[in-house]
C-alpha positions as CSV (number, residue, x, y, z in Angstrom):
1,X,30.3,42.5,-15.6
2,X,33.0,42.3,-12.8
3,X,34.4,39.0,-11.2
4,X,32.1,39.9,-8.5
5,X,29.1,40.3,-10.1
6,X,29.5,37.5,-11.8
7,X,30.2,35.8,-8.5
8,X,27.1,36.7,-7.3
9,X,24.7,36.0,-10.2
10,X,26.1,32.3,-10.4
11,X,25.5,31.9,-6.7
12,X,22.3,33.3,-6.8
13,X,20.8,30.8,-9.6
14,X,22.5,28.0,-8.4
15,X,20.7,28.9,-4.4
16,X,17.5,29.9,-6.5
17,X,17.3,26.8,-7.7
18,X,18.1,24.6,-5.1
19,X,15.7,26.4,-3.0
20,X,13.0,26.7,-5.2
21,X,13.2,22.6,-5.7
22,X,13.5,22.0,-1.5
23,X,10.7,24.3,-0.7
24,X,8.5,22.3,-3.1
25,X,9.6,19.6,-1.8
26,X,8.0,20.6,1.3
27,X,5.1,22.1,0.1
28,X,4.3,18.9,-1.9
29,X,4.1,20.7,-5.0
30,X,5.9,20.3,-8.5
31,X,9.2,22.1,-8.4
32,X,8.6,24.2,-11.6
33,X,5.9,25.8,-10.2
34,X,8.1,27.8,-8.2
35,X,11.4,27.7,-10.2
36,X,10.1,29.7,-13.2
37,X,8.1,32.5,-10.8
38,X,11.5,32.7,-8.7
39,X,13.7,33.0,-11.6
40,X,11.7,35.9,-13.3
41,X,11.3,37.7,-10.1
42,X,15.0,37.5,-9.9
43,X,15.7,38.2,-13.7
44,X,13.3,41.8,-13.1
45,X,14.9,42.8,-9.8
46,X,18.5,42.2,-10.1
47,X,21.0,42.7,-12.7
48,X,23.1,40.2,-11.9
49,X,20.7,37.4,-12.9
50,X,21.2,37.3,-16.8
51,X,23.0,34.6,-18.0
52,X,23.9,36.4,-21.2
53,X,25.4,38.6,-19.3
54,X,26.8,35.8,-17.2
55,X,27.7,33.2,-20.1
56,X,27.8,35.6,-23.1
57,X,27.7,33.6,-26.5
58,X,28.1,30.1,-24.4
59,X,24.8,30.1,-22.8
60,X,23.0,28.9,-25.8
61,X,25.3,25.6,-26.4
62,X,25.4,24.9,-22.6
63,X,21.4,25.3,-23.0
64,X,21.9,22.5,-25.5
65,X,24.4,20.1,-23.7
66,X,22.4,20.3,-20.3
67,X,19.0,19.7,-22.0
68,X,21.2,16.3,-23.6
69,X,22.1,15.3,-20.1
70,X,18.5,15.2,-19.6
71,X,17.7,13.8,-22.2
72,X,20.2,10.9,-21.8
73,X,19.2,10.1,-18.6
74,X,15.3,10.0,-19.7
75,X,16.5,7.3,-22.4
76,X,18.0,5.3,-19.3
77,X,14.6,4.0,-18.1
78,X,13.3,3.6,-21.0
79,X,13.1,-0.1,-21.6
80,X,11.5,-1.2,-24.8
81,X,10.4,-4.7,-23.4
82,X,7.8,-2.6,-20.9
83,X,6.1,-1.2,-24.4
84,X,4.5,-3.4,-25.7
85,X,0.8,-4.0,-27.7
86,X,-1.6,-1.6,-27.2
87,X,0.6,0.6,-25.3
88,X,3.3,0.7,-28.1
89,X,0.7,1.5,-30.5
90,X,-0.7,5.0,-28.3
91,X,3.0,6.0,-27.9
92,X,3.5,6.4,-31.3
93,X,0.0,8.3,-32.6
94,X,1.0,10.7,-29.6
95,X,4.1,11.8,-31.3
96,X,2.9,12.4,-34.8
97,X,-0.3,12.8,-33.8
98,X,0.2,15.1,-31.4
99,X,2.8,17.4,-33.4
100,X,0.7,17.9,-36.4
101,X,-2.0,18.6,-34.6
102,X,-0.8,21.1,-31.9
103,X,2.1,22.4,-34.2
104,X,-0.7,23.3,-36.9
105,X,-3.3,24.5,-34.1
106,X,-0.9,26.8,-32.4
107,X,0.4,28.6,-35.4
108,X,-3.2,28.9,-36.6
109,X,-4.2,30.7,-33.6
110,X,-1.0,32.9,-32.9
111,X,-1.7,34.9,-36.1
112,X,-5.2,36.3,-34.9
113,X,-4.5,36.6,-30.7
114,X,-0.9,37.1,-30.7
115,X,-0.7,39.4,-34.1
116,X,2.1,37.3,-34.9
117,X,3.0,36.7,-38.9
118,X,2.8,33.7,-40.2
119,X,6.6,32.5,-39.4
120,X,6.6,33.6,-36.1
121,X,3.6,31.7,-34.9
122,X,4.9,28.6,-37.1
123,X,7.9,28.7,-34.9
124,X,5.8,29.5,-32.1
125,X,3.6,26.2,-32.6
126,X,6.9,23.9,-33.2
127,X,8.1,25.1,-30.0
128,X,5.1,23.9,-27.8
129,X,4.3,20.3,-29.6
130,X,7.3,19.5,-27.0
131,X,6.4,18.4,-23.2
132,X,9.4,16.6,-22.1
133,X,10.2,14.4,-18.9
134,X,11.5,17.2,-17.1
135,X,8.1,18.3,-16.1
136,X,6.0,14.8,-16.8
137,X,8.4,12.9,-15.0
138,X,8.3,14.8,-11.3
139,X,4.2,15.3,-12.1
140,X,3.3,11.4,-13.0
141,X,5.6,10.7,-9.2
142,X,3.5,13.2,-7.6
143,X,-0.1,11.5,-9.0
144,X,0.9,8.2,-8.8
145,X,-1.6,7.1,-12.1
146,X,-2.0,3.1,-12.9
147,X,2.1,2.0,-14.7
148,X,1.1,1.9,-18.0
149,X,-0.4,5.3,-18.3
150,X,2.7,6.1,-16.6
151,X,5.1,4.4,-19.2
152,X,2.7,6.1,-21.8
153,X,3.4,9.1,-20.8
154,X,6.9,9.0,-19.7
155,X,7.6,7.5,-23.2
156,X,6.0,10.3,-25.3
157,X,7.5,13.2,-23.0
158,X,11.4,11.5,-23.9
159,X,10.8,11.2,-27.3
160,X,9.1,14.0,-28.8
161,X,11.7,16.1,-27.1
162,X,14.2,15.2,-29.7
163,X,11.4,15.6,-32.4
164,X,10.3,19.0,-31.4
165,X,14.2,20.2,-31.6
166,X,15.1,19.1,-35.0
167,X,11.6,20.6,-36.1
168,X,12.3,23.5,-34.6
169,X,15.9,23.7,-36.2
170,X,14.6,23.4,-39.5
171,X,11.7,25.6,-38.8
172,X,14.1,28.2,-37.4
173,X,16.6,27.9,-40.9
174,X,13.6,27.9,-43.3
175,X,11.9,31.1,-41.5
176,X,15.5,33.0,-42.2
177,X,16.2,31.6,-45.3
178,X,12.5,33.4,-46.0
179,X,11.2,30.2,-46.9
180,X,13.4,29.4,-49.8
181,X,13.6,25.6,-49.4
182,X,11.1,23.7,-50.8
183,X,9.0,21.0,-49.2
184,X,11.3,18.3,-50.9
185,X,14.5,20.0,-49.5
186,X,12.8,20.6,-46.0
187,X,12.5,16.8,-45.7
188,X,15.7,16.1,-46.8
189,X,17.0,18.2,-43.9
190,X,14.6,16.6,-41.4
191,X,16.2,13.0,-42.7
192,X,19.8,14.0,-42.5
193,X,19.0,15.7,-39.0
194,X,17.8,12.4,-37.7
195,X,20.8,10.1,-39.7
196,X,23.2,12.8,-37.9
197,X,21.7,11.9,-34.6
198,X,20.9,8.2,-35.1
199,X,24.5,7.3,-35.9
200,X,25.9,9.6,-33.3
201,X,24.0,8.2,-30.6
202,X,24.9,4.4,-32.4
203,X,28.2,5.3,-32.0
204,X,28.0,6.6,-28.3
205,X,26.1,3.3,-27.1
206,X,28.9,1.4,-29.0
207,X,31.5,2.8,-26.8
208,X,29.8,3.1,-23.9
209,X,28.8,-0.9,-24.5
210,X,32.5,-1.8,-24.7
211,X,33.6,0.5,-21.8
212,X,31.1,-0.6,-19.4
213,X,31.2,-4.2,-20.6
214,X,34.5,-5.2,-21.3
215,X,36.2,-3.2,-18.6
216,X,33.9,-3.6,-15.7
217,X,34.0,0.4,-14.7
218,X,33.6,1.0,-11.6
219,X,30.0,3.3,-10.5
220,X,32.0,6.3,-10.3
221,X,33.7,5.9,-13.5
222,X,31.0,4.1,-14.9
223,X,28.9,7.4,-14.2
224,X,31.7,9.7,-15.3
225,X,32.0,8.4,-18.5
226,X,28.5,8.3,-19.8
227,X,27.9,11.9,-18.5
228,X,31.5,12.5,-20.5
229,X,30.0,10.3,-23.7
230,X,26.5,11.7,-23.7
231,X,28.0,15.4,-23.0
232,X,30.9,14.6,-26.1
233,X,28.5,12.9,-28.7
234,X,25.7,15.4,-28.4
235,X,28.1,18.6,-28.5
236,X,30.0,16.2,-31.9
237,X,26.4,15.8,-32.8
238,X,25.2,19.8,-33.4
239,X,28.4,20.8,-34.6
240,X,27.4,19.0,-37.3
241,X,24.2,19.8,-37.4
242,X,22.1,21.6,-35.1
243,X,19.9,20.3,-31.8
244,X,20.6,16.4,-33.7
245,X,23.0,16.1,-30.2
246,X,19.6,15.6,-28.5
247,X,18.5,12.5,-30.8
248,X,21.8,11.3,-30.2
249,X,21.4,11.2,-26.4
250,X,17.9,9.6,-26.2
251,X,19.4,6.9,-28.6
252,X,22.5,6.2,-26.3
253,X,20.4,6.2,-23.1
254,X,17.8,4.1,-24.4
255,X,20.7,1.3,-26.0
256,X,22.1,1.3,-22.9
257,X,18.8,0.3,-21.4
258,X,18.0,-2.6,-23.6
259,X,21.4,-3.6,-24.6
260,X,22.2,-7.1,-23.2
261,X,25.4,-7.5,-21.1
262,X,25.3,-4.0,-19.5
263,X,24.6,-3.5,-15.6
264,X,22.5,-0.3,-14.6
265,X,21.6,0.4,-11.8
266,X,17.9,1.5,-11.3
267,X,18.3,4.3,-9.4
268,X,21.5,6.4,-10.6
269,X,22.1,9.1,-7.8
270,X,25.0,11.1,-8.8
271,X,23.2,11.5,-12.7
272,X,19.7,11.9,-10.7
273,X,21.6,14.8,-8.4
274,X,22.7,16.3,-11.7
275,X,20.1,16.3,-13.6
276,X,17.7,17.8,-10.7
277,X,20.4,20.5,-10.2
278,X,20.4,21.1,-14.5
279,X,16.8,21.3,-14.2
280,X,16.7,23.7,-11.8
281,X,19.7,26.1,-13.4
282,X,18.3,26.2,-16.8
283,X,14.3,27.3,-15.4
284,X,15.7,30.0,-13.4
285,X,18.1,31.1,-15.8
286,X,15.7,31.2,-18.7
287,X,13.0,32.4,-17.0
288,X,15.0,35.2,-15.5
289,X,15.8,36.3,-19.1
290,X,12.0,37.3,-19.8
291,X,11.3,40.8,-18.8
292,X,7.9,42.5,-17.2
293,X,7.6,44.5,-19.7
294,X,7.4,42.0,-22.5
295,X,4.6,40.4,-21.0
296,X,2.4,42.8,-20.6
297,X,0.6,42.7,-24.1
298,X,0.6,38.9,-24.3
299,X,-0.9,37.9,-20.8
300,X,-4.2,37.5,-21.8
301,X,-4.1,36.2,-25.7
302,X,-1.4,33.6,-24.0
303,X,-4.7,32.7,-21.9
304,X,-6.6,31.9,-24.6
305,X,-4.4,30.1,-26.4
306,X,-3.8,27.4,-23.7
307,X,-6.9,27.7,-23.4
308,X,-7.2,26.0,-26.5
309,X,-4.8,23.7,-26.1
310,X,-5.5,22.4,-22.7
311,X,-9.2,22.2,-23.8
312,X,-9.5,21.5,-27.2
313,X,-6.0,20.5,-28.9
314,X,-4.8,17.8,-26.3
315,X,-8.4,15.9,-25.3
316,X,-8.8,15.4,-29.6
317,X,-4.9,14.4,-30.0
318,X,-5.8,11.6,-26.8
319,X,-8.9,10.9,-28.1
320,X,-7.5,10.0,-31.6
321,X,-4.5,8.2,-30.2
322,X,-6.2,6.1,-28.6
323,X,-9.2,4.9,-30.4
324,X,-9.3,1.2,-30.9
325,X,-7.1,0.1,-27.8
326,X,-7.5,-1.5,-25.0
327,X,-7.3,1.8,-22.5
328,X,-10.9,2.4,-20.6
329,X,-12.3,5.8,-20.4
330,X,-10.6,6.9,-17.5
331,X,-7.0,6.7,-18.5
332,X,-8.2,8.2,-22.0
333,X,-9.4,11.5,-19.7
334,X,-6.2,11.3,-18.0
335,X,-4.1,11.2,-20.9
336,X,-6.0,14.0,-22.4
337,X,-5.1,16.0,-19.3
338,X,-1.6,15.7,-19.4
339,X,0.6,17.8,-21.6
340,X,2.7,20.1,-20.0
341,X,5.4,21.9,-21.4
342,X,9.2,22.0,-20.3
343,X,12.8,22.8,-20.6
344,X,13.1,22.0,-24.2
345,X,10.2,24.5,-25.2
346,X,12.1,27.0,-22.9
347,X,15.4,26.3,-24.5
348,X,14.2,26.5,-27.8
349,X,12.8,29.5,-27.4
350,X,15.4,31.5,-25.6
351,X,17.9,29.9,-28.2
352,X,16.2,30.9,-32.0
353,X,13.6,33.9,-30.7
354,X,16.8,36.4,-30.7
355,X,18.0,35.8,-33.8
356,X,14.3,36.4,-35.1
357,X,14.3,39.2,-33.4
358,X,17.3,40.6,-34.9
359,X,16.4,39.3,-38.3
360,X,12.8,41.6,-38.2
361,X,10.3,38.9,-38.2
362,X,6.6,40.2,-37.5
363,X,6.0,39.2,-34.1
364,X,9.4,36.8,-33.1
365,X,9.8,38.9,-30.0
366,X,6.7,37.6,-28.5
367,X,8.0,34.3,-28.9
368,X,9.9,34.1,-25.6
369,X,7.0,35.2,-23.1
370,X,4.3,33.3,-25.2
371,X,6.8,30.0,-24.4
372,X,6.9,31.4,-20.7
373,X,3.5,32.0,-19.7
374,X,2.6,29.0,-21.6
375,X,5.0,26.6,-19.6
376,X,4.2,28.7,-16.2
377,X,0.1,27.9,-17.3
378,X,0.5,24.3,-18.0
379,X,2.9,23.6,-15.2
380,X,0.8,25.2,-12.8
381,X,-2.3,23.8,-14.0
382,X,-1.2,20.2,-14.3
383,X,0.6,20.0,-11.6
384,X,-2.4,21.4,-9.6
385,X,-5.1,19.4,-11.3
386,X,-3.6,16.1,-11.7
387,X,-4.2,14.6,-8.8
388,X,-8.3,15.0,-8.3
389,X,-8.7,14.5,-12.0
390,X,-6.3,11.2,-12.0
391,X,-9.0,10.2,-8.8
392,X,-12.4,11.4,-10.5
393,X,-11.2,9.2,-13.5
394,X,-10.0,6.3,-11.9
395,X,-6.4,6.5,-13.2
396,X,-4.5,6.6,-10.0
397,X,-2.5,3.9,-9.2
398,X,-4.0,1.3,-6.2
399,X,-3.5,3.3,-2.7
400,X,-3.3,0.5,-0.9
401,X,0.4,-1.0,0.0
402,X,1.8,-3.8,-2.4
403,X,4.3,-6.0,-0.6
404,X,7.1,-8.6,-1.9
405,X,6.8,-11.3,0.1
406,X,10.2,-13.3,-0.9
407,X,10.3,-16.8,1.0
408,X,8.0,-20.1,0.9
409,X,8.0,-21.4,4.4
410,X,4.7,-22.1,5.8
411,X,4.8,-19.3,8.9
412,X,5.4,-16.8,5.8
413,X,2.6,-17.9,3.8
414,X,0.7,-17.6,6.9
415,X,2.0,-14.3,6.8
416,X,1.0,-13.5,3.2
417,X,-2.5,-14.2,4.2
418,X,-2.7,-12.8,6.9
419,X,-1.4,-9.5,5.3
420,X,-3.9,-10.4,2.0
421,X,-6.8,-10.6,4.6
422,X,-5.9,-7.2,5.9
423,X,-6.6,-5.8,2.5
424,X,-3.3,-5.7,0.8
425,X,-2.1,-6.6,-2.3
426,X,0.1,-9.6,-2.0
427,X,2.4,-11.0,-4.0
428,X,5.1,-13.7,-3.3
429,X,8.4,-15.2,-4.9
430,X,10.0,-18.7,-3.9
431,X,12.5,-20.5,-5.8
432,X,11.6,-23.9,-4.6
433,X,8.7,-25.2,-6.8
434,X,6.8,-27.3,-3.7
435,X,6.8,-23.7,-1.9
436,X,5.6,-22.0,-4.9
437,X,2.6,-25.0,-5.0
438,X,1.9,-24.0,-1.2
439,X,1.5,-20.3,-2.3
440,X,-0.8,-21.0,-4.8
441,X,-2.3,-23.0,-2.9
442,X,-2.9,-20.5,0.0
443,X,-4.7,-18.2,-2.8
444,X,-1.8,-16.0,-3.1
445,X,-0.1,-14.3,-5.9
446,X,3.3,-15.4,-7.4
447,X,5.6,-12.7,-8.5
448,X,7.1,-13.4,-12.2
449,X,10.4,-15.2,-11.9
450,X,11.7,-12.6,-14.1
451,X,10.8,-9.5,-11.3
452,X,13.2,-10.7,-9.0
453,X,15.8,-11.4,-11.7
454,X,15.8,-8.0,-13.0
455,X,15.8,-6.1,-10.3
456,X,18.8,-7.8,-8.3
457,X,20.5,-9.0,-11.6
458,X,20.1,-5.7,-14.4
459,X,19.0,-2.7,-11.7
460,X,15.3,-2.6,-12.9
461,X,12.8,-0.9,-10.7
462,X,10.2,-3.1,-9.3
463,X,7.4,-0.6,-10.4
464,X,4.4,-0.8,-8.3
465,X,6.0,-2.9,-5.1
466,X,5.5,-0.3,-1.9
467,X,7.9,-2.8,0.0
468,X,10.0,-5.9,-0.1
469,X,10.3,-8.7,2.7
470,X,12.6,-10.7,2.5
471,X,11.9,-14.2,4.3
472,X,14.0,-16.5,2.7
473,X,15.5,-19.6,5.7
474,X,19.0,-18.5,3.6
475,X,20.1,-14.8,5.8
476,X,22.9,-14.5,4.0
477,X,20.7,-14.2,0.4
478,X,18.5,-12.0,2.8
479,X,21.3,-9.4,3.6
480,X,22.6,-9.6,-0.2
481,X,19.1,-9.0,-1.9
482,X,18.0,-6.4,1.0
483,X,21.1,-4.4,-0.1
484,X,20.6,-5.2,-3.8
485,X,17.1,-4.3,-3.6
486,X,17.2,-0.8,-1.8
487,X,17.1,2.2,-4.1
488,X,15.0,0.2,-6.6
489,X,11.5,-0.4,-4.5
490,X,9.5,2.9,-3.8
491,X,9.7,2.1,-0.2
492,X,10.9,-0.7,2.2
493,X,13.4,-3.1,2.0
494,X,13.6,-5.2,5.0
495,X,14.9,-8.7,5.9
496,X,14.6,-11.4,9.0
497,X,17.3,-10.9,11.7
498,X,19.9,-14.1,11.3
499,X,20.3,-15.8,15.0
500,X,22.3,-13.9,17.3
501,X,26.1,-15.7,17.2
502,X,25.4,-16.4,13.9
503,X,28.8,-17.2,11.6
504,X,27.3,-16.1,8.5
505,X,29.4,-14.7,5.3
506,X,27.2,-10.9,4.7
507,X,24.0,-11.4,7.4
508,X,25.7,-10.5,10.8
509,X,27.8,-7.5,9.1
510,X,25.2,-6.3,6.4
511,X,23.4,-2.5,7.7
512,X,19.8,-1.9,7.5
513,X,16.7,-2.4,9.3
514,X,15.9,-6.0,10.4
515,X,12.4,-7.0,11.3
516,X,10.8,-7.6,14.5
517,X,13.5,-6.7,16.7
518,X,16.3,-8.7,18.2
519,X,13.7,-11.2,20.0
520,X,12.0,-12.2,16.7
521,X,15.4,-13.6,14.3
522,X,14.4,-16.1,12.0
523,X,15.4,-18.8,14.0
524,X,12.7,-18.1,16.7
525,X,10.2,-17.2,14.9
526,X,10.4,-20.6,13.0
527,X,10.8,-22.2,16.2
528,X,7.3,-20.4,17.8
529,X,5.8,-21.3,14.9
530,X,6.7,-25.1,15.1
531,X,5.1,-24.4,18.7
532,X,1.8,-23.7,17.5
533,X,2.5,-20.1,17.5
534,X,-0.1,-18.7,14.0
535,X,0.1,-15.1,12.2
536,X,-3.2,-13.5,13.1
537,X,-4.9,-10.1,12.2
538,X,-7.2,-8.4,14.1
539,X,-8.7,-4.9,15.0
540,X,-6.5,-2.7,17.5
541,X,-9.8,-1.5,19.4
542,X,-8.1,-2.5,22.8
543,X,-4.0,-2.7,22.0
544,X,-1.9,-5.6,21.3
545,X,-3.1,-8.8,23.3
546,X,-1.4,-10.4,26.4
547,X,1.2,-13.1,24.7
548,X,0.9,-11.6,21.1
549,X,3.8,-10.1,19.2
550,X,3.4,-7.2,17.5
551,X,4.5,-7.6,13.4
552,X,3.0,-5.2,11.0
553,X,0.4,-2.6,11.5
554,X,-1.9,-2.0,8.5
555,X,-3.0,2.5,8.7
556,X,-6.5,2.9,7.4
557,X,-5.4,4.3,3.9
558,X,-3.8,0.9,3.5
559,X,-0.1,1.8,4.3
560,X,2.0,-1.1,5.7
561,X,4.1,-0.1,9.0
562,X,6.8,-3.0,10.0
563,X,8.3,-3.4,13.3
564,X,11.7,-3.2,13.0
565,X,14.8,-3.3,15.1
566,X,14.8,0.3,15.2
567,X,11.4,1.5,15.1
568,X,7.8,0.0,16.6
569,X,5.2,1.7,14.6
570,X,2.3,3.6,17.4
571,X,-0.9,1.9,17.1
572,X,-3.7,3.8,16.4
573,X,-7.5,3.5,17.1
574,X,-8.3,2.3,13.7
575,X,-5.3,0.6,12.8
576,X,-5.3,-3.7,11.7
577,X,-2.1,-5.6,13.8
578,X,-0.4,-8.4,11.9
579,X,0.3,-10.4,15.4
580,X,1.7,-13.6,16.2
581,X,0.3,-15.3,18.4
582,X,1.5,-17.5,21.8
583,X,2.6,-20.9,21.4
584,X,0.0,-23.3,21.6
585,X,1.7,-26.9,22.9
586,X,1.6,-28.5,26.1
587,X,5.5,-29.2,27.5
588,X,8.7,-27.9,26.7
589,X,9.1,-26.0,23.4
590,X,11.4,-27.4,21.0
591,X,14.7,-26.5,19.3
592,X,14.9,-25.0,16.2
């Protein structure tokens, strides 16, 4: 190909994918749905679109050192604290479980609807036991389902990732070597596969525990060198031995989440940019590498294989894993209804079906476009489905907002119940114990100590909060914890406005929303309420009442809408105020 060409095909995969990923975004829809139709489309209509073409002999190991990165970054949240009991126990059945069961179901049914040989639909089924969080991850944020299936879930798609790979690596070598090895030296390849990758990605943590540490990196180098670690050990990793680099970096990113002395953030944009962009490169580049023409006499038996799986294979594999737990029926059904496959069955595919193909094996150049239309199927069915069935089986997450209320003076307990009344679900943090009697007191949930802690303190996300108030009479802790705070709450972070010639350290000089407006600092809201003024709530039938202040508006589906310094929600017909009310005593009202 020319420097032009080249040129162009780059561009066009990297504005494919970008596209692809906003236009979903708009459409409310899960990016792969329209990355892998974009990318073939572009594969069978251009030329320029090939990224062996493009990358030659490279585009294999870049396959493998993206789908690390991704990998890596999956490990980050995965925080071995959050698994526990019963949870713990479904995790693992899913992965062996769920391997031998859809590994030996696949390869069974190949043979008769694909007219594959036997060592093209073994490969075939070792392939698809993977689903990944490339696709889980963006589906379960989409649906929303209760947080432990989504840990559940989240948890099996990182880790049988790595499982499916080295499977698939020895699968690959056995199905050349024409089945030479026997079952004792297969093993003994699967063990020093996983000590390869095990001490790799010890080693990795190691250093990035000692960098990160010891030498307080800064967040851009901090960032740059675990994408340079994860990127070096993983590539160190399958020189050695093949697809072990992606052991390796679901070990380091999961050590750096539950070793003690390292600071993560919880959300990490500039890997979270990356990793959306990898994503979106390696769909439409793989997908653009399947032809029309090899589809056309796999459509159908590729139907009724998913068929099976979707139908048959997953529901027993969710039913098995999670017999004798403490998981109700619903999020059993849900869990049985989730198993899409991702980038790591594409990857896998692209990188050992040529070589098969060139070797003569019955059947290996089916295995591509199976491993297509079966992530396009799944994908597109999941991502479609989901929703309703996560609602028909009770496993979505409560729709209703979930504020942090973080302060124990009386008006904001008032405020807590005023906002429980409305139909919310409340919880509260104070640090002084005689406020956190009052709240319990008032009927009102306290937040574990350790909530707080973690999220301002280690970078967890504070899974399930819809918003954060922060109320505290301290509005210099206020502006700290409000900038702390934002990026790990799937929502609103806001905090009181400090009095207006206030001499404060952060508060006067800290950005952000404030609440209630320049008329309501915390100050004079203490002040009113000293005066009598109460936190009410009440029906908007006929608009805000004369002497009332407008606070929060609770929508019908149970959003929360503050009023802030920059924004007064519009009241609707059906809408709930949060209002406080006029001051009450006779005479002059006093100071603060």
């Amino acid at each position: 190909m020319t420097d032009n060409q080249i040129l162009q095909g780059l561009g066009l995969i990297v504005v494919l994918a970008v596209g692809s990923q906003i236009l979903a975004s708009r459409l409310r829809i899960p990016a792969l749905i329209i990355l892998l139709p974009a990318g073939f489309t572009a594969g069978a209509l251009t030329d320029i679109v090939d990224p062996y073409r493009l990358l030659g002999d490279a585009f294999s190991p870049m396959v493998s050192l993206a789908v690390a990165v991704i990998l890596y970054e999956a490990g980050l949240g995965l925080d071995i604290s959050r698994l526990h009991g019963h949870m713990h126990r479904v995790v693992v059945r899913l992965i062996w479980i769920g391997v031998l069961l859809t590994w030996g179901a696949t390869a069974a049914l190949a043979v008769p609807l694909l007219g594959m040989s036997k060592s093209s639909a073994v490969m075939l089924g070792v392939i698809l036991v993977v689903s990944g969080p490339t696709v889980v991850g963006p589906l379960l944020h989409f649906v929303r389902p209760t947080e432990r299936l989504q840990r559940i879930l989240i948890w099996e798609g990182s880790l049988i990732d790595p499982v499916g790979g080295i499977l698939g690596a020895l699968v690959f070598h056995a199905v050349v070597a024409s089945g030479s090895s026997r079952l004792g030296g297969k093993i003994g390849q699967f063990a020093a596969s996983s000590a390869v990758g095990l001490i790799g990605g010890a080693v990795g943590a190691a250093v990035l525990w000692l960098l990160l540490s010891r030498l307080h990196l800064g967040e851009v180098l901090g960032t740059t060198a675990q994408l340079a670690a994860a990127v070096g050990v993983a590539a160190l990793c399958d020189a050695i031995r093949d697809d072990t680099g992606l052991i390796a970096a679901v070990v380091m990113g999961m050590a750096l989440a539950n070793l003690p002395g390292v600071s993560l953030p919880a959300r990490r944009p500039f890997l979270e940019t990356l990793v959306s962009l990898i994503i979106g490169l390696l769909f439409i580049s793989i997908s653009a590498t399947v032809t029309p023409a090899s589809l056309r006499h796999v459509i159908l038996p590729t139907l009724a294989l998913v068929a099976a799986l979707v139908l048959v294979v997953r529901p027993l594999v969710a039913l098995l894993s999670t017999v004798r737990t403490d998981l109700h029926r619903g999020e059993r059904a849900f869990i049985g209804w989730m198993a899409p496959r991702g980038i790591v069955a594409a990857s896998t595919a692209s990188t050992f079906s040529a070589t098969l193909v060139a070797d003569h094996v019955g059947g290996a150049q089916k295995i591509l476009p199976a491993t297509f239309l079966v992530i396009v199927t799944t994908v597109t069915l999941y991502g479609l489905s989901a929703h309703p069935v996560a609602r028909r089986v009770g496993a979505l997450r409560h729709a209703r907002a979930r504020p942090l209320l973080v302060g124990g003076d009386p008006w904001a307990i008032d405020l807590g119940r005023a906002l429980s009344s409305a139909g919310l679900d409340v919880l509260m943090w104070a640090g002084r114990e005689d406020q956190r009697d009052l709240i319990r007191a008032a009927g009102l949930r306290l937040a574990p100590g350790e909530l707080l802690a973690a999220a301002t303190g280690e970078g967890a996300e504070l899974e399930g909060i819809t918003g954060v108030l922060l109320l505290t009479e301290e509005d210099d802790f206020n502006a700290l914890a409000s900038v702390t705070l934002r990026g790990t709450v799937d929502g609103f972070v806001h905090r009181l406005g400090p009095p207006g010639r206030s001499h404060g350290v952060v508060a006067p000089y800290a950005r952000g929303d404030t609440l209630f407006g320049a008329g309501l600092s915390r100050p004079e809201l203490a002040r009113r309420y000293e005066a009598g003024a109460r936190i009410v709530f009440r029906p908007l039938e006929d608009g805000v009442p004369e002497g009332h202040a407008l606070l929060f508006l609770v929508r019908p589906d149970g959003r929360l809408e503050p009023v802030t310094d920059t924004h007064t929600p519009r009241p609707g017909g059906r809408d709930t105020a949060i209002l406080l009310g006029p001051v009450r005593t006779a005479g002059p009202v006093p100071a603060g």
